[in-house]
N, C-alpha and C positions, 0 to 999 in steps of 0.2 A: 093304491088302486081305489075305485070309486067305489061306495057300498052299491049292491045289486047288482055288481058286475064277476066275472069271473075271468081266471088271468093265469098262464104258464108262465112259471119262471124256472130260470139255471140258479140253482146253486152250486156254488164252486169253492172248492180247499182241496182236502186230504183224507182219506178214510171215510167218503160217503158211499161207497159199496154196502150191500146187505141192508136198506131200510129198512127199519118198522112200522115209523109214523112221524110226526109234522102236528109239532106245540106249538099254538098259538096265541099271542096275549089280548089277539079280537076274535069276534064269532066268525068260525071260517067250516068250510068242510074241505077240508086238503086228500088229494090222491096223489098215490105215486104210480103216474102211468108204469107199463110194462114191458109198453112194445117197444122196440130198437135197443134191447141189450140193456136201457135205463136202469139203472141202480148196481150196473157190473162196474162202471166206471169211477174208481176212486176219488177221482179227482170234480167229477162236476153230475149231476141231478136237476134233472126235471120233477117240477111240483107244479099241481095243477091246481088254485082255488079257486072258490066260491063260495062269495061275501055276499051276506044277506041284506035286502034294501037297507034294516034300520038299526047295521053298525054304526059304534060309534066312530069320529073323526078324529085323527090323531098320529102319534108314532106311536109303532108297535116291533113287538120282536115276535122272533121266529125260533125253534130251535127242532133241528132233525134225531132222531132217534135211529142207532143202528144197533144191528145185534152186539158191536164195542161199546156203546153208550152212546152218549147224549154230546150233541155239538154244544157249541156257546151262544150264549143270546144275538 
């Protein structure tokens, strides 16, 4: 995603019901919407961010946090 942009993504596996929060390895401000049942579904999660103009450029990971622990990078 482009910095100074904001962007919904799906993530999708296994055990992402009950989030907490949304680690990130750039400057981000992540939400986990609430509306439509989001975060009952085990299997896939909507995340919302927004990257600030003067991230840096690059690959980066992601990792979900649920009341079971923490996903993989």
């Amino acid at each position: 995603m482009k910095p100074g942009t904001s962007l919904e993504i799906t993530l999708t596996g296994k055990n992402l019901t009950d989030p907490t929060g949304v680690l990130a390895t750039f400057p981000c401000q992540a939400t986990i919407p609430t509306d439509n049942k989001n975060g009952q579904d085990a299997g896939k999660l909507r995340v919302q961010l927004q990257v600030p103009a003067g991230a840096p450029l690059g690959y980066h990971g992601l990792r979900l946090a649920t009341k079971n622990g923490m996903s993989n990078l």
